[in-house]
C-alpha positions as CSV (number, residue, x, y, z in Angstrom):
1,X,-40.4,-231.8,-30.1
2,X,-38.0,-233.6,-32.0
3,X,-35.7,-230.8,-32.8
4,X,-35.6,-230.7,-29.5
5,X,-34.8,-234.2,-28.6
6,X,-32.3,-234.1,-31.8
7,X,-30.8,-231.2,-30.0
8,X,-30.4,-232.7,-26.5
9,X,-28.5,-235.9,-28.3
10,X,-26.1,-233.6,-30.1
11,X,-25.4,-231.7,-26.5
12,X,-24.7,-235.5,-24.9
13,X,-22.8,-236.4,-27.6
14,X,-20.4,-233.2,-27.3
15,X,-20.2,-233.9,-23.4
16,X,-19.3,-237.7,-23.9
17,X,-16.7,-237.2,-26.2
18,X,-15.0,-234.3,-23.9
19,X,-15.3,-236.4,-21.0
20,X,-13.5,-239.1,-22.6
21,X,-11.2,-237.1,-24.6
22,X,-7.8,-237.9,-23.2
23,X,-5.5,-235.0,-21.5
24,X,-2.4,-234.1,-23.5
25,X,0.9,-234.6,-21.2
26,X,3.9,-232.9,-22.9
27,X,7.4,-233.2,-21.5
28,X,9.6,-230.5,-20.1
29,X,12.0,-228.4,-22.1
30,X,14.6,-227.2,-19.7
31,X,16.6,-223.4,-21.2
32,X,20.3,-224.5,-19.6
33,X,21.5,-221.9,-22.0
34,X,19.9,-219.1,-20.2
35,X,21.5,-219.4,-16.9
36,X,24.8,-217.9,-18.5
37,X,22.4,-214.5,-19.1
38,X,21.1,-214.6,-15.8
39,X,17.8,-216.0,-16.5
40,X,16.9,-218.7,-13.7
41,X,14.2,-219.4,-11.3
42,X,14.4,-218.3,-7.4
43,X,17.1,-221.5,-6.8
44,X,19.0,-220.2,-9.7
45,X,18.1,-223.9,-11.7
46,X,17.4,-222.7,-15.9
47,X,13.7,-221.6,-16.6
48,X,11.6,-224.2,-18.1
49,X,8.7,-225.0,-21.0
50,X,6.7,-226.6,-22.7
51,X,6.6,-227.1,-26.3
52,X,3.5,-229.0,-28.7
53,X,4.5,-228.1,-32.3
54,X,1.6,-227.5,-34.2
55,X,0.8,-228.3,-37.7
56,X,-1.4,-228.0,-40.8
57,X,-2.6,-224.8,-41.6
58,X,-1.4,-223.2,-38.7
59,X,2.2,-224.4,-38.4
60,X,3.2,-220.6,-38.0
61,X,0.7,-219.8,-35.5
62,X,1.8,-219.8,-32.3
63,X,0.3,-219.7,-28.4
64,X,2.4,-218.7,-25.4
65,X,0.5,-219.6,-21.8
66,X,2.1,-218.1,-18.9
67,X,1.3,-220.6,-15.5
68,X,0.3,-218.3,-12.3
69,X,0.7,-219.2,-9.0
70,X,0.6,-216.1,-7.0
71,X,3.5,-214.0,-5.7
72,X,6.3,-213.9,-2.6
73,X,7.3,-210.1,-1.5
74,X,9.6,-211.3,1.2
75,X,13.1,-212.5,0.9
76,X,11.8,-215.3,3.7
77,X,8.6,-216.3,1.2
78,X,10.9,-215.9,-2.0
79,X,12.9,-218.7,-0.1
80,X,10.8,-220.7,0.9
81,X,9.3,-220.5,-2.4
82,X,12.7,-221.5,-4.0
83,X,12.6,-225.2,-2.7
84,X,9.3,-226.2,-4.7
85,X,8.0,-225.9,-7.9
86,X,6.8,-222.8,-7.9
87,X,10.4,-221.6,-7.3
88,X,12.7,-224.2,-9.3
89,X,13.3,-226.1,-12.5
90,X,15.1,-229.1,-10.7
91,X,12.9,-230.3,-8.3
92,X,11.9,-233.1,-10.9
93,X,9.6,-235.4,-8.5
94,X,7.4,-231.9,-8.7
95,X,7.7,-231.6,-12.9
96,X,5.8,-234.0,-14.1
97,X,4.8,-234.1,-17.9
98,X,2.4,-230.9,-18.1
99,X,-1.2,-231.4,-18.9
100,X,-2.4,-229.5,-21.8
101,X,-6.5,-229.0,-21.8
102,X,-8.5,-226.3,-23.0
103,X,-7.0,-223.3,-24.6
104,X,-3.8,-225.7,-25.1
105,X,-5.1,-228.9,-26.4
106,X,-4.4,-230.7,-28.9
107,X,-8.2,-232.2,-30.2
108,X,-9.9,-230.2,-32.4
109,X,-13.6,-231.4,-30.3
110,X,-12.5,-229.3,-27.1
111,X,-10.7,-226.8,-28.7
112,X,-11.4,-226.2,-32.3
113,X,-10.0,-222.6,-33.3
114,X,-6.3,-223.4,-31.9
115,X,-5.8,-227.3,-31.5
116,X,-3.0,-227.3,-34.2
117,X,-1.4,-224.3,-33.2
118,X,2.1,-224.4,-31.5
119,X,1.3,-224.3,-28.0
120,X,3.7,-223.4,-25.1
121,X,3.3,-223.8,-21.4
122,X,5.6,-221.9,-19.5
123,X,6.9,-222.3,-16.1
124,X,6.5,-220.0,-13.6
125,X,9.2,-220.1,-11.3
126,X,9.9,-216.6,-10.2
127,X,7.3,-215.1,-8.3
128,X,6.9,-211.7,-9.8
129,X,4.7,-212.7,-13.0
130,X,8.1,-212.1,-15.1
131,X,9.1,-208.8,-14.3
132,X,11.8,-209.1,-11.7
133,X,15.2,-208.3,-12.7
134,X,17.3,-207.7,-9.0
135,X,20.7,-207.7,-10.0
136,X,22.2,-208.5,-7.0
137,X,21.9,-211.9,-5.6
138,X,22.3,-212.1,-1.5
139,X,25.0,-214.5,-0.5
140,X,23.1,-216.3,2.2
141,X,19.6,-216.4,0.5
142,X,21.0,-216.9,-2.6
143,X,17.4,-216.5,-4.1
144,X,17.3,-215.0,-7.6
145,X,14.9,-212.5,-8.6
146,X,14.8,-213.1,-12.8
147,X,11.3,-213.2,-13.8
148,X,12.1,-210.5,-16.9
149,X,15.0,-212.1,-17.8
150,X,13.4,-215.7,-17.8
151,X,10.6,-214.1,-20.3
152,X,13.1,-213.0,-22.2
153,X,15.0,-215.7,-23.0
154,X,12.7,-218.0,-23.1
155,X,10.9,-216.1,-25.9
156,X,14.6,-215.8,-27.8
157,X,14.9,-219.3,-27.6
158,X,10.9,-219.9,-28.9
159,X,11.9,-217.5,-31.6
160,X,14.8,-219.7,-32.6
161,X,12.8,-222.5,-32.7
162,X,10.1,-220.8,-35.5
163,X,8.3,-218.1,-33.2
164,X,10.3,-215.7,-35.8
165,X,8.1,-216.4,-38.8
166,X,4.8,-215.9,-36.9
167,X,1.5,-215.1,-38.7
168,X,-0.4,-215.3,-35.8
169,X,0.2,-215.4,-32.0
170,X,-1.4,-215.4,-28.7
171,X,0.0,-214.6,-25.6
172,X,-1.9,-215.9,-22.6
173,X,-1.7,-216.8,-19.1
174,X,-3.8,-217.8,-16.1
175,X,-4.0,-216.0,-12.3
176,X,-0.5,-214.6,-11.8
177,X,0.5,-215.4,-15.4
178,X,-3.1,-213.6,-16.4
179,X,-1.4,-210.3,-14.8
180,X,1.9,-211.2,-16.5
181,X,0.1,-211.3,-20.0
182,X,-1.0,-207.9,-19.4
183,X,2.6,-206.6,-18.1
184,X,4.2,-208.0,-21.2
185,X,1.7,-207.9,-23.6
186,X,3.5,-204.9,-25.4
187,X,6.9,-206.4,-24.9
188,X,5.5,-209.9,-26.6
189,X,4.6,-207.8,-29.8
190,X,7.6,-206.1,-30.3
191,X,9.6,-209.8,-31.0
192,X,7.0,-210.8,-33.7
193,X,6.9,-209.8,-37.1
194,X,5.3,-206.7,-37.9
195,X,3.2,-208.2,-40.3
196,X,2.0,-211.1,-37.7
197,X,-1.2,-210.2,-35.7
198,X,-0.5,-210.4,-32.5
199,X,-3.1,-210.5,-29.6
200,X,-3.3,-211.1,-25.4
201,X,-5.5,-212.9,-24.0
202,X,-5.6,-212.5,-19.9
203,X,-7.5,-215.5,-17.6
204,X,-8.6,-214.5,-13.8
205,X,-5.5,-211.6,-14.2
206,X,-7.7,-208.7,-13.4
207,X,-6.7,-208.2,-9.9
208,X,-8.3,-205.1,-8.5
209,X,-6.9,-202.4,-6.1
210,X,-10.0,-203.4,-3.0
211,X,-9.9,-203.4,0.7
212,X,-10.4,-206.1,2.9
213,X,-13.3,-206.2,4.9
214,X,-11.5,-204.4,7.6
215,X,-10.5,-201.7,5.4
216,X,-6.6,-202.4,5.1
217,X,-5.3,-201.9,1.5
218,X,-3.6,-205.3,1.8
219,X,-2.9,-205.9,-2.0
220,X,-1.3,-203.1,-2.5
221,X,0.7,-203.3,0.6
222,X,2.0,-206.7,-1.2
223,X,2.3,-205.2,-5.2
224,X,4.7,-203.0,-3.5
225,X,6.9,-205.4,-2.1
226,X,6.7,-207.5,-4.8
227,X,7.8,-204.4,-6.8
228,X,10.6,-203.3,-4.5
229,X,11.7,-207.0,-3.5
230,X,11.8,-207.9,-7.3
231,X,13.0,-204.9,-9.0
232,X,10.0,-204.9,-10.8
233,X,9.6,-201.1,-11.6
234,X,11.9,-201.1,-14.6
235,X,10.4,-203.9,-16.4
236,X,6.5,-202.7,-16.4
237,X,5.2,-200.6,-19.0
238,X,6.6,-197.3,-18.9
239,X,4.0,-195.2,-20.0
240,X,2.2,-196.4,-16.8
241,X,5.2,-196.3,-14.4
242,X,5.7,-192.6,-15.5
243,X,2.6,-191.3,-14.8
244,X,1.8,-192.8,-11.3
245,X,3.9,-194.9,-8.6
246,X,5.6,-198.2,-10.1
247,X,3.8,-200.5,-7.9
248,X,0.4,-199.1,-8.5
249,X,0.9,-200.0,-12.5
250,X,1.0,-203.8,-11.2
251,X,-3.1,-203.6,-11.3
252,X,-4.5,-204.1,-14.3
253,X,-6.9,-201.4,-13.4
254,X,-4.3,-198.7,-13.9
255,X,-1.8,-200.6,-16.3
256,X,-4.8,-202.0,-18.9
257,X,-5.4,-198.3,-20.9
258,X,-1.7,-198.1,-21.5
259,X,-1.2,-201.7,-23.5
260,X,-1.4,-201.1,-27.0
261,X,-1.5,-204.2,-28.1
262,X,-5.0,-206.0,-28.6
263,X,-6.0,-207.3,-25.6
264,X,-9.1,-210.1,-24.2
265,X,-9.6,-210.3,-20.6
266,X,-11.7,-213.1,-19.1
267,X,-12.3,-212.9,-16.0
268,X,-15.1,-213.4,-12.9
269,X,-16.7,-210.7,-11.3
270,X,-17.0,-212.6,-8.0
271,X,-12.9,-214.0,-8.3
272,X,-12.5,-216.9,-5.7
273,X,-9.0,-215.6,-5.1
274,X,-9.3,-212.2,-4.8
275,X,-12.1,-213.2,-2.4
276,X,-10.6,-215.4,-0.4
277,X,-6.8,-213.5,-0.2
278,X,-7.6,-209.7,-1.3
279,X,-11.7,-209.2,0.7
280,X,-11.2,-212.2,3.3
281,X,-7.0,-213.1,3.9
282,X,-7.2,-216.0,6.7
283,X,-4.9,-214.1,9.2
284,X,-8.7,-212.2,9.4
285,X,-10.5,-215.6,9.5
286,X,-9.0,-216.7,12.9
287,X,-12.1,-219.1,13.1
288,X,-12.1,-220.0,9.7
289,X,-15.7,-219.7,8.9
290,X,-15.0,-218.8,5.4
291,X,-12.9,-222.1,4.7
292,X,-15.8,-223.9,3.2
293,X,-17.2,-220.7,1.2
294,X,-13.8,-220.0,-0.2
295,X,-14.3,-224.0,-2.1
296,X,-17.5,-223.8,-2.9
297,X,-20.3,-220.9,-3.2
298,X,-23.6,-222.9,-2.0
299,X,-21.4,-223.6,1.3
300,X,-21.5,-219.3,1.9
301,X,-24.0,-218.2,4.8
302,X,-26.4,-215.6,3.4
303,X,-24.3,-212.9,5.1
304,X,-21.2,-214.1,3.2
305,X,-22.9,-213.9,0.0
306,X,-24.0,-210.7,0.7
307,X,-19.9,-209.8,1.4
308,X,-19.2,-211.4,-1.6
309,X,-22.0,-209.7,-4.0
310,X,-20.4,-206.3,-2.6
311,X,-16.9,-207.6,-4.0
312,X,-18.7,-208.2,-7.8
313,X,-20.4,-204.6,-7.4
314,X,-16.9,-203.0,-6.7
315,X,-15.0,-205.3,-9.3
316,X,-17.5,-204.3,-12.2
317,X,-17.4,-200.8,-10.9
318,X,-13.5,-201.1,-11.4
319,X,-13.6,-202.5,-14.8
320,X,-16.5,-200.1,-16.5
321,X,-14.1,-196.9,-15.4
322,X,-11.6,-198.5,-18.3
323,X,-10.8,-196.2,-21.1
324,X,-12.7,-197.3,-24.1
325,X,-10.9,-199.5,-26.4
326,X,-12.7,-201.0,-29.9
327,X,-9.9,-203.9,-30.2
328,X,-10.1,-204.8,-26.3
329,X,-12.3,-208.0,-25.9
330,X,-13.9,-209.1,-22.6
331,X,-15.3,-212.1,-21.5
332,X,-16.6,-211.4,-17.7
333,X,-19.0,-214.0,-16.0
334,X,-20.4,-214.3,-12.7
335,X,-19.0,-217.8,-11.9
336,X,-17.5,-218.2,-8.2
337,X,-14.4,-219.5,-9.7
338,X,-10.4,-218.5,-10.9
339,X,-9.5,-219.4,-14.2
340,X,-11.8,-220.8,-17.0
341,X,-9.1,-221.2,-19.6
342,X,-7.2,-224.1,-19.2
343,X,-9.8,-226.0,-18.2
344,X,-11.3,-227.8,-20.7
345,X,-15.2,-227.8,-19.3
346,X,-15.1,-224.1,-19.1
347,X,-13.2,-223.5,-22.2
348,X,-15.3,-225.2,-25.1
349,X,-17.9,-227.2,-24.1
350,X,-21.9,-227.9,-23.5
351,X,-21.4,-226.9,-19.7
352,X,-19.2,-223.8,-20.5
353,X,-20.2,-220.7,-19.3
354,X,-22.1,-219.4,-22.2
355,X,-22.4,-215.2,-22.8
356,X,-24.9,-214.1,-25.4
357,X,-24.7,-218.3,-26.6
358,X,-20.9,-218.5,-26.7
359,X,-18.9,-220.6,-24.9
360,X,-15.5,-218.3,-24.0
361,X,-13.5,-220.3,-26.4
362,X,-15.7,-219.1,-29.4
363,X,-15.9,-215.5,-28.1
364,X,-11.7,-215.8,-27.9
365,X,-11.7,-217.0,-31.7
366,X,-14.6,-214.6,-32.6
367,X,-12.1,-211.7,-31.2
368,X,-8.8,-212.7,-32.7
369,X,-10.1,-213.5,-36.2
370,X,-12.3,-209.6,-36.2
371,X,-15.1,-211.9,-36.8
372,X,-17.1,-209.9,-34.1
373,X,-16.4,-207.4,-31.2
374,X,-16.8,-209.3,-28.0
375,X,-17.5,-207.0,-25.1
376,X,-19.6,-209.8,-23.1
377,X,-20.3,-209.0,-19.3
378,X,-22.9,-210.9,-17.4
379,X,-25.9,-209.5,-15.9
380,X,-26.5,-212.0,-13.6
381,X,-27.0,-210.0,-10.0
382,X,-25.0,-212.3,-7.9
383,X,-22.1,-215.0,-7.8
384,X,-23.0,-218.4,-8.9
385,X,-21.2,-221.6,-9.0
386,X,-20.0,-223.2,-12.7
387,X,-19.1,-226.5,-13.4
388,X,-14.9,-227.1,-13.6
């Protein structure tokens, strides 16, 4: 009984020192140089980071975290896209300081394997998970479509600044930045050293190829804009591209045997995004019954949850037909949630969500140091709500 009491005071201690661990706010880097390449956001303003140098014993280590924020596949959503900050650089009242929690933070209590790395947050700002590269810019719109040429030069620039004498790095990303880690995964190894280990780690990116529940393929409608739109095809791996149609080789489900490079996806079975935008878009929730189920799971009607349940059974169905790979690592809970990584209470922490007893920031430094082969799926039948 009183290792059991001793136990419970450790677990309080460890949640009263994350909850009052301060967030790290790190200013913006703005990359003028790069507009004289081309690189630039939708509005054409200079791509954006940024930069917490590390220190110590990992000064050469580095960890590059794509942002998401979905995708626009039409000139008129590219556009309107452009004037906020998921489209621009400039619109300063909408770049604040950038918090950096969980995977990116900066005390060695919520985030003990990579705290004194150097750790990047990078802004997404063109709306095709950095692959775009449309040469031709329309004179009315005047919307640029960049996102390759943004990755690229912001990694030239990080490689300038140290990134070049790498012994370790991490390329990462959440949602739309999750799918861009897979995209460039590859790409990201080929600037290191060759000597550096190099790894990708992919947050609430695995976005599968399902219907919605009126049996329209509405995903892939949109990859293919986004594809076509962005001039996309060129810029995704070509082993993938060449065996089956470009736009297809923007699901992970298709584009994941191809990367060569070592790769950890975390993910949800029961993805509130691809719930609420791939299974249930709201142009087929005219009454909007699923508003409150798309927030919170113990707001779902039992007939939802039975929708939902089908969703999990088709996205594990999806991700168990994946080539066999000993150096992938996966990390995939049942949470009714998108993205566990940046977030510091999933991340590392006594109310993580916890896969044979480890939180996913332990299984993520398990995997990248070879300590142990992390192939963690949850067997819990259903979706469940997690604590953010």
């Amino acid at each position: 009984m009183g290792n059991f009491w001793f136990t419970l005071l450790v677990l309080s201690t460890m949640l009263t020192t994350i909850l009052a661990t301060k967030e790290l706010k790190v200013n913006m880097t703005i990359l003028q140089s790069a507009t004289a390449k081309g690189a630039v956001c939708l509005d054409g303003s200079p791509p954006a980071y940024y930069l917490d140098r590390g220190y110590g014993s990992r000064i050469r280590s580095w960890i590059i975290y794509l942002d998401g924020g979905g995708w626009c596949d039409s000139v008129r959503s590219c556009k309107a896209r452009s004037k906020g900050f998921l489209g621009s650089s400039t619109t300063t009242p909408l770049h604040p300081p950038a918090t950096f929690s969980g995977i990116l933070h900066n005390d060695p209590t919520v985030n003990p394997d990579f705290y004194n790395w150097n750790r990047v947050r990078v802004l997404y700002c063109d709306g095709s998970s950095f692959t775009g590269d449309a040469a031709h810019v329309d004179p009315e719109t005047k919307v640029y479509y960049r996102g390759a040429r943004i990755f690229k030069a912001i990694m030239d620039d990080l490689l300038q600044k140290g990134m070049r004498n790498a012994e370790n790095a991490i390329l990462s990303g959440t949602s739309a930045g999750g799918l861009a880690t897979i995209l460039n995964c590859d790409k990201f190894k080929s600037l290191l050293p060759k000597n550096a280990k190099v790894k990708c780690v992919a947050d609430a990116g695995f976005f599968i190829n399902a219907k919605t529940i009126s049996g329209t393929s509405d995903i892939q409608q949109m990859y293919n804009k986004v594809v076509k739109l962005h001039g996309s095809a060129k810029n995704l791996p070509p082993s993938c591209t060449s065996a089956m149609k470009p736009s297809l080789c923007f699901f992970p489900q298709n584009v994941v045997p191809y990367v060569q490079t070592p790769l950890f996806i975390i993910n949800s079975a029961y993805d509130t995004w691809q719930v609420g935008n791939t299974l249930v878009p709201q142009y087929l929730d005219p009454q909007h019954i699923w508003d409150d189920c798309r927030n919170q799971l113990s707001n779902c009607t039992f007939s939802q949850r039975k929708i939902i349940k089908g969703f999990g059974v088709e996205f594990l169905k999806t991700f168990s037909e994946l080539t066999p790979s000993c150096t992938r690592g996966y990390f995939i809970t049942s949470c009714y949630s998108h993205g566990q990584i940046i977030w510091a209470r999933y991340w590392f922490s006594p109310t993580s969500p916890q896969l044979l007893n480890k939180t996913i920031g332990e299984a993520v430094a398990d995997w990248f140091s070879d300590k142990a082969v992390v192939q963690y799926v949850d067997l819990y039948p259903s979706a469940k709500d997690c604590k953010k």
